[in-house]
C-alpha positions in Angstrom: -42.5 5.7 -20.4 -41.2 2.5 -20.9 -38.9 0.8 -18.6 -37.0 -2.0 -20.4 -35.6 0.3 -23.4 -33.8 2.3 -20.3 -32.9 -0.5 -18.4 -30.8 -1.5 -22.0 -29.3 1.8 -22.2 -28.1 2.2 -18.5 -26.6 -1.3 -19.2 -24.8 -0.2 -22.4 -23.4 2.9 -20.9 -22.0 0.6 -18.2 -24.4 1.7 -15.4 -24.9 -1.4 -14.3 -26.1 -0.8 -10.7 -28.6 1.6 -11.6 -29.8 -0.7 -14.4 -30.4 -3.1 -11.8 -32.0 -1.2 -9.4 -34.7 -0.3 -12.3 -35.1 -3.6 -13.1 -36.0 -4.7 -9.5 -38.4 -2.2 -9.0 -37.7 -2.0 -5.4 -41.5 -0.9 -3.5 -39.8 1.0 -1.2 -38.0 2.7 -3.7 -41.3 3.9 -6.1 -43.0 5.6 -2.8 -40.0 7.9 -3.4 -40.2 11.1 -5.3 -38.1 11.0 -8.6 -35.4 13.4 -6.8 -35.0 10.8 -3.9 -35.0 7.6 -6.2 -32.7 8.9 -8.6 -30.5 10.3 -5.7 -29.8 6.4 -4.6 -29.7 5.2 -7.4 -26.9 7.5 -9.0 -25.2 6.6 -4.4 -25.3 3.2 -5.3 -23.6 3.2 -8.9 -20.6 5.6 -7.2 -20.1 3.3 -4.2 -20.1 0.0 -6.6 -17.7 2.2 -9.1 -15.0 3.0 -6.2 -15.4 -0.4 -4.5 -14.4 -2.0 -7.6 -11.5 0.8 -8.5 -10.3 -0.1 -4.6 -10.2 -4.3 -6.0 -8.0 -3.2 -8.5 -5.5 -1.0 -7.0 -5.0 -3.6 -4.2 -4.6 -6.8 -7.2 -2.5 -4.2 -8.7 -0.6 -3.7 -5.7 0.2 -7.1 -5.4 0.8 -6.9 -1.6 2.7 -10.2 0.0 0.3 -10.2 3.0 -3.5 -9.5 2.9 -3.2 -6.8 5.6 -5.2 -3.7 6.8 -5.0 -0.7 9.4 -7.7 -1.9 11.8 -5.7 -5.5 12.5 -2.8 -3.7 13.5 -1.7 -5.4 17.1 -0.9 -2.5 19.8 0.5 -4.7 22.4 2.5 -2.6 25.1 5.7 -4.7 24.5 5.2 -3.7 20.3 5.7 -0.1 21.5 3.7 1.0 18.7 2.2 4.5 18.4 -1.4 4.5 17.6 -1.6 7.8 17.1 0.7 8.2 14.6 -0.6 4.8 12.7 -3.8 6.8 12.8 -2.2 10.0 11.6 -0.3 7.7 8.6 -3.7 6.2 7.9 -5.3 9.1 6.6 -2.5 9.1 3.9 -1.6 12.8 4.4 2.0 11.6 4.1 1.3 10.9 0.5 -0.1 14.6 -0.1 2.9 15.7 1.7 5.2 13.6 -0.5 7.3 12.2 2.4 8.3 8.5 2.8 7.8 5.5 6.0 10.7 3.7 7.2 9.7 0.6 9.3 12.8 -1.3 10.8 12.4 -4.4 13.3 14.1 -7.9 13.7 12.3 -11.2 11.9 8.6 -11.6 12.4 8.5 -7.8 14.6 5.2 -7.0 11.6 7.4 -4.7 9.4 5.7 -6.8 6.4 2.3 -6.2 7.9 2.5 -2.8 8.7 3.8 -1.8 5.2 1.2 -3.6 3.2 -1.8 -1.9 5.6 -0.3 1.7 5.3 -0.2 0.4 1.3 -4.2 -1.3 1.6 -5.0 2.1 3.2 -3.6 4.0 0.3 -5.7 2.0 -2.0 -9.1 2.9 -0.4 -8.0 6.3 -0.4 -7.8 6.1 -4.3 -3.9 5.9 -4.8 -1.8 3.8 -6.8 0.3 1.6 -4.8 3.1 -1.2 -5.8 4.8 -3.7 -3.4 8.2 -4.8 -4.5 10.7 -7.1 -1.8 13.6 -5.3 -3.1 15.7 -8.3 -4.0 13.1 -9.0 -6.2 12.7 -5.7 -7.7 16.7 -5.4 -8.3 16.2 -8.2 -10.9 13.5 -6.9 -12.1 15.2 -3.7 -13.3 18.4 -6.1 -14.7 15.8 -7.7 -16.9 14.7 -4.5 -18.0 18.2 -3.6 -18.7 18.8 -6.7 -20.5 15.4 -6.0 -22.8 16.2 -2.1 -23.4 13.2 -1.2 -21.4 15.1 -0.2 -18.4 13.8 3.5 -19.0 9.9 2.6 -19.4 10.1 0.5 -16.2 11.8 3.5 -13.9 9.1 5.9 -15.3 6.7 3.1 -13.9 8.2 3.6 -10.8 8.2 7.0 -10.9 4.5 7.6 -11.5 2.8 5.2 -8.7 1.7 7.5 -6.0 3.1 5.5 -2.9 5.8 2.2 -4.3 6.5 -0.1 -1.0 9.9 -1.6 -0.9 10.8 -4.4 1.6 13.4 -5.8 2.7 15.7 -3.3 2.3 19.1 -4.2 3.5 19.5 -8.6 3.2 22.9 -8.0 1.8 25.1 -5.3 0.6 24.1 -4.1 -2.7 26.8 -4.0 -5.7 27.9 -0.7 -6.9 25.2 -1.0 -10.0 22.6 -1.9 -7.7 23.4 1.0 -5.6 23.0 3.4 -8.2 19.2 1.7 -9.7 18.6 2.4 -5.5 19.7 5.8 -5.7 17.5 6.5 -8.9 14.5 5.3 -7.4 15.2 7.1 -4.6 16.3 10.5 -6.5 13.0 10.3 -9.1 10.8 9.4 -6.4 12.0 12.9 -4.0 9.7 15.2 -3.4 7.5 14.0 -5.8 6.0 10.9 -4.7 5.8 8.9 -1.3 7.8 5.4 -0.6 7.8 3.1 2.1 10.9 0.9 3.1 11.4 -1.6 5.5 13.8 -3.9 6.4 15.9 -5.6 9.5 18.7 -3.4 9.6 17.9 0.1 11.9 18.1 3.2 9.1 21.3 4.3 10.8 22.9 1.2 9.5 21.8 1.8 6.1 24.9 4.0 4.9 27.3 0.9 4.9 25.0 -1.2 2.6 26.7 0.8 0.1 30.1 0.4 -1.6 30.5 4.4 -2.3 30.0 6.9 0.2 29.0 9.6 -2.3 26.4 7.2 -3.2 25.7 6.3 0.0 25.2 9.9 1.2 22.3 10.7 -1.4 20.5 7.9 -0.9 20.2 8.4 3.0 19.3 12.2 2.1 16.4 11.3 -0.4 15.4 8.3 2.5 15.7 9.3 5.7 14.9 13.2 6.0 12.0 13.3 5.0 10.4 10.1 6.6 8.7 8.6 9.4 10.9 6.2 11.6 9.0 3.2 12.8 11.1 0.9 15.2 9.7 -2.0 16.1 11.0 -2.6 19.1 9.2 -6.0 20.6 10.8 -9.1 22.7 8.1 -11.3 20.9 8.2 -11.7 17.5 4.7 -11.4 15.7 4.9 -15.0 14.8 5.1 -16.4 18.4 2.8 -13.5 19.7 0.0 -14.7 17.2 1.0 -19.1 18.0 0.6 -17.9 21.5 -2.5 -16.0 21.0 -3.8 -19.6 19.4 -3.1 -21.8 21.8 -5.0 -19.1 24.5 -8.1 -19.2 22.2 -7.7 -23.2 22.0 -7.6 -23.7 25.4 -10.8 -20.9 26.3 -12.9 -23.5 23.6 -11.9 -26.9 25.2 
Protein backbone atom coordinates (compact mmCIF):
# COMPACT_ATOMS: atom_id res chain seq x y z
CA UNK A 1 0.00 0.00 0.00
CA UNK A 2 1.17 3.20 -0.70
CA UNK A 3 1.77 5.77 1.81
CA UNK A 4 1.78 9.19 0.21
CA UNK A 5 -1.83 8.90 -1.57
CA UNK A 6 -3.04 8.41 2.37
CA UNK A 7 -1.01 10.93 3.71
CA UNK A 8 -3.04 13.37 0.98
CA UNK A 9 -6.30 12.18 2.04
CA UNK A 10 -5.83 12.31 5.88
CA UNK A 11 -4.66 15.99 5.04
CA UNK A 12 -7.78 16.69 2.99
CA UNK A 13 -10.13 15.40 5.49
CA UNK A 14 -8.42 17.74 7.98
CA UNK A 15 -6.57 15.02 9.88
CA UNK A 16 -3.69 16.81 9.98
CA UNK A 17 -1.94 15.16 13.05
CA UNK A 18 -2.34 11.81 11.86
CA UNK A 19 -1.17 12.80 8.40
CA UNK A 20 1.86 13.91 10.07
CA UNK A 21 2.53 11.19 12.15
CA UNK A 22 2.47 8.90 8.74
CA UNK A 23 4.61 11.00 7.15
CA UNK A 24 7.31 10.87 9.86
CA UNK A 25 7.32 7.39 10.03
CA UNK A 26 8.23 7.41 13.61
CA UNK A 27 10.65 3.72 14.27
CA UNK A 28 9.21 3.41 17.41
CA UNK A 29 5.93 3.71 16.08
CA UNK A 30 6.24 0.78 13.05
CA UNK A 31 7.48 -1.91 15.87
CA UNK A 32 3.77 -1.36 16.83
CA UNK A 33 1.02 -3.60 15.83
CA UNK A 34 -1.49 -1.77 13.50
CA UNK A 35 -4.16 -1.75 16.62
CA UNK A 36 -1.45 0.15 18.77
CA UNK A 37 -0.23 2.61 15.98
CA UNK A 38 -3.49 3.47 14.85
CA UNK A 39 -4.66 3.81 18.64
CA UNK A 40 -1.97 6.95 18.97
CA UNK A 41 -2.40 8.10 16.12
CA UNK A 42 -6.32 8.65 16.22
CA UNK A 43 -4.99 10.04 20.74
CA UNK A 44 -2.97 12.44 19.12
CA UNK A 45 -5.41 13.98 16.44
CA UNK A 46 -8.25 14.22 19.60
CA UNK A 47 -5.84 15.91 21.97
CA UNK A 48 -4.49 18.45 19.03
CA UNK A 49 -8.55 18.80 18.06
CA UNK A 50 -9.54 19.94 21.79
CA UNK A 51 -6.38 21.86 22.45
CA UNK A 52 -7.17 23.95 19.60
CA UNK A 53 -11.14 24.10 20.42
CA UNK A 54 -9.75 25.21 24.23
CA UNK A 55 -7.51 28.37 22.02
CA UNK A 56 -10.63 29.40 20.70
CA UNK A 57 -13.06 29.48 23.41
CA UNK A 58 -10.57 31.43 25.62
CA UNK A 59 -9.87 34.17 22.25
CA UNK A 60 -13.50 34.00 22.22
CA UNK A 61 -13.77 34.71 25.73
CA UNK A 62 -11.90 37.61 25.52
CA UNK A 63 -10.93 37.61 29.19
CA UNK A 64 -9.21 41.04 30.55
CA UNK A 65 -6.51 39.18 32.51
CA UNK A 66 -4.67 35.96 31.30
CA UNK A 67 -5.55 33.99 34.40
CA UNK A 68 -5.96 30.31 35.58
CA UNK A 69 -7.01 28.14 38.65
CA UNK A 70 -3.58 26.89 39.61
CA UNK A 71 -2.10 30.70 40.15
CA UNK A 72 -4.74 31.36 42.45
CA UNK A 73 -2.78 33.02 45.74
CA UNK A 74 -4.23 31.31 49.13
CA UNK A 75 -2.55 33.59 51.44
CA UNK A 76 -4.08 33.32 55.10
CA UNK A 77 -5.00 37.08 55.18
CA UNK A 78 -7.02 36.43 51.44
CA UNK A 79 -9.22 34.15 53.45
CA UNK A 80 -9.83 32.21 50.53
CA UNK A 81 -11.41 28.69 50.49
CA UNK A 82 -9.46 26.27 48.47
CA UNK A 83 -11.81 23.82 48.74
CA UNK A 84 -14.50 25.39 47.38
CA UNK A 85 -12.17 27.03 44.38
CA UNK A 86 -11.50 23.36 43.84
CA UNK A 87 -15.09 22.39 44.00
CA UNK A 88 -15.91 25.56 41.45
CA UNK A 89 -13.06 24.33 39.29
CA UNK A 90 -14.54 21.25 38.15
CA UNK A 91 -17.34 23.49 36.70
CA UNK A 92 -20.27 21.44 38.34
CA UNK A 93 -21.81 24.84 38.97
CA UNK A 94 -22.28 25.22 35.31
CA UNK A 95 -24.19 21.64 35.12
CA UNK A 96 -26.05 22.81 38.07
CA UNK A 97 -26.97 26.15 36.40
CA UNK A 98 -26.10 28.30 39.41
CA UNK A 99 -24.11 31.58 39.30
CA UNK A 100 -20.53 33.02 41.31
CA UNK A 101 -20.59 36.27 42.99
CA UNK A 102 -17.09 37.52 43.86
CA UNK A 103 -17.15 40.97 45.89
CA UNK A 104 -13.82 42.59 47.38
CA UNK A 105 -12.28 46.24 47.48
CA UNK A 106 -9.70 47.48 44.53
CA UNK A 107 -6.95 45.11 43.55
CA UNK A 108 -8.55 42.17 46.37
CA UNK A 109 -8.25 39.58 42.77
CA UNK A 110 -12.04 39.68 41.98
CA UNK A 111 -10.83 40.23 38.19
CA UNK A 112 -8.48 37.29 38.57
CA UNK A 113 -10.58 34.93 40.12
CA UNK A 114 -13.41 35.45 37.56
CA UNK A 115 -11.42 35.14 34.51
CA UNK A 116 -9.71 31.55 35.97
CA UNK A 117 -13.17 30.11 37.00
CA UNK A 118 -13.98 31.49 33.16
CA UNK A 119 -10.30 29.84 31.66
CA UNK A 120 -11.39 26.72 33.65
CA UNK A 121 -14.70 26.63 31.92
CA UNK A 122 -13.04 26.77 28.65
CA UNK A 123 -10.81 23.64 29.12
CA UNK A 124 -13.81 21.95 30.27
CA UNK A 125 -15.39 22.64 26.71
CA UNK A 126 -17.88 25.54 27.55
CA UNK A 127 -18.58 28.69 25.98
CA UNK A 128 -17.56 31.53 27.99
CA UNK A 129 -17.84 35.54 27.44
CA UNK A 130 -16.22 38.32 29.68
CA UNK A 131 -18.03 41.58 29.63
CA UNK A 132 -16.92 44.69 32.40
CA UNK A 133 -20.53 45.64 32.58
CA UNK A 134 -20.18 49.31 31.84
CA UNK A 135 -18.95 48.17 28.76
CA UNK A 136 -21.54 45.61 28.04
CA UNK A 137 -24.41 48.31 28.93
CA UNK A 138 -23.27 50.21 25.78
CA UNK A 139 -22.99 47.46 23.99
CA UNK A 140 -26.72 46.51 24.29
CA UNK A 141 -27.60 50.56 23.50
CA UNK A 142 -25.79 50.05 20.30
CA UNK A 143 -27.72 47.22 19.57
CA UNK A 144 -30.78 49.03 20.40
CA UNK A 145 -29.80 51.77 18.26
CA UNK A 146 -29.12 49.15 15.18
CA UNK A 147 -32.45 47.03 15.78
CA UNK A 148 -30.33 44.09 16.70
CA UNK A 149 -30.99 44.42 20.36
CA UNK A 150 -32.95 40.92 20.16
CA UNK A 151 -30.11 38.93 18.29
CA UNK A 152 -27.52 40.18 20.76
CA UNK A 153 -29.65 39.14 24.19
CA UNK A 154 -30.13 35.63 22.44
CA UNK A 155 -26.20 35.75 22.33
CA UNK A 156 -26.19 36.23 25.72
CA UNK A 157 -28.56 33.85 26.39
CA UNK A 158 -26.93 30.88 24.73
CA UNK A 159 -23.15 31.11 26.14
CA UNK A 160 -22.86 28.50 28.80
CA UNK A 161 -21.16 30.60 31.59
CA UNK A 162 -21.19 34.94 30.56
CA UNK A 163 -18.71 36.74 33.25
CA UNK A 164 -19.81 40.15 34.17
CA UNK A 165 -17.54 42.53 36.15
CA UNK A 166 -17.71 45.25 37.70
CA UNK A 167 -20.95 45.19 38.73
CA UNK A 168 -22.02 48.10 40.83
CA UNK A 169 -19.44 51.52 39.63
CA UNK A 170 -22.55 53.58 39.69
CA UNK A 171 -26.21 53.36 39.96
CA UNK A 172 -27.69 52.05 36.87
CA UNK A 173 -30.66 54.19 35.09
CA UNK A 174 -34.02 52.74 35.13
CA UNK A 175 -33.39 51.39 31.26
CA UNK A 176 -30.30 49.94 32.28
CA UNK A 177 -31.81 48.24 35.16
CA UNK A 178 -34.23 46.50 33.19
CA UNK A 179 -31.37 45.20 30.07
CA UNK A 180 -29.79 43.87 33.92
CA UNK A 181 -32.76 42.27 34.85
CA UNK A 182 -33.16 40.55 31.34
CA UNK A 183 -29.92 39.14 31.45
CA UNK A 184 -30.42 38.07 34.60
CA UNK A 185 -34.19 36.67 33.97
CA UNK A 186 -33.03 34.78 30.50
CA UNK A 187 -30.01 33.55 32.02
CA UNK A 188 -32.12 31.67 35.38
CA UNK A 189 -32.01 28.46 35.58
CA UNK A 190 -30.77 27.93 32.37
CA UNK A 191 -27.30 28.98 32.14
CA UNK A 192 -24.50 29.96 34.75
CA UNK A 193 -23.11 33.79 35.30
CA UNK A 194 -20.48 35.16 37.27
CA UNK A 195 -20.50 38.72 38.76
CA UNK A 196 -18.17 40.65 40.47
CA UNK A 197 -17.75 43.90 41.65
CA UNK A 198 -16.68 46.28 44.87
CA UNK A 199 -19.92 46.67 46.42
CA UNK A 200 -20.82 43.46 49.01
CA UNK A 201 -24.09 41.65 47.17
CA UNK A 202 -26.19 42.98 50.09
CA UNK A 203 -25.62 46.36 48.76
CA UNK A 204 -26.67 45.50 45.46
CA UNK A 205 -30.52 46.24 45.92
CA UNK A 206 -29.98 50.11 46.01
CA UNK A 207 -28.02 50.19 42.66
CA UNK A 208 -31.47 50.19 41.42
CA UNK A 209 -34.02 53.03 41.00
CA UNK A 210 -37.22 50.61 41.30
CA UNK A 211 -37.57 48.21 43.98
CA UNK A 212 -39.76 45.81 42.04
CA UNK A 213 -36.89 45.84 39.77
CA UNK A 214 -34.64 45.66 42.21
CA UNK A 215 -36.27 42.64 43.97
CA UNK A 216 -36.04 40.30 40.77
CA UNK A 217 -32.82 40.94 39.98
CA UNK A 218 -31.39 40.00 43.50
CA UNK A 219 -33.72 36.79 43.22
CA UNK A 220 -32.35 35.63 39.78
CA UNK A 221 -28.58 36.73 41.40
CA UNK A 222 -28.12 35.94 44.65
CA UNK A 223 -30.17 32.63 45.52
CA UNK A 224 -28.77 30.59 43.59
CA UNK A 225 -25.04 31.62 43.82
CA UNK A 226 -21.82 31.17 45.42
CA UNK A 227 -20.69 34.29 47.65
CA UNK A 228 -17.01 34.88 47.40
CA UNK A 229 -15.80 37.76 49.78
CA UNK A 230 -12.59 38.73 49.48
CA UNK A 231 -11.79 39.83 52.60
CA UNK A 232 -7.73 40.80 52.56
CA UNK A 233 -5.90 43.92 54.35
CA UNK A 234 -3.42 43.79 51.23
CA UNK A 235 -4.57 44.44 48.04
CA UNK A 236 -3.33 41.89 45.35
CA UNK A 237 -1.40 44.68 43.78
CA UNK A 238 0.84 45.50 46.76
CA UNK A 239 0.89 41.65 47.82
CA UNK A 240 2.40 40.78 44.29
CA UNK A 241 5.09 44.50 44.41
CA UNK A 242 5.94 43.01 47.74
CA UNK A 243 6.38 39.58 46.57
CA UNK A 244 8.96 41.36 43.87
CA UNK A 245 10.96 43.22 45.80
CA UNK A 246 11.40 39.68 48.31
CA UNK A 247 12.49 37.75 45.09
CA UNK A 248 14.80 40.92 44.12
CA UNK A 249 16.49 41.04 47.13
CA UNK A 250 16.87 36.74 47.47
CA UNK A 251 18.92 37.37 43.75
CA UNK A 252 21.24 40.25 44.73
Amino acid sequence: MLINPTIEKLRDMKLKVMAQLLSDSDPALRELSFEERFGIMVEKEWESRKNSRIKRYIHKASFSINACIEDIDYTAERKIDKKTIQTLSTCTYIIQKLNIVITGKTGSGKTFLACAFGNSACRHGYTVKYYRIPELLLEIQDAKNENRYSKFMNQLQNVKLLVLDDIGLKSYTLEESRDILEIAESRYNKASTIFSGQVPHTHWYNLFPDPTIADAIMDRIIHNAYILALDSKKSMREVMAEKVIRETKHDE
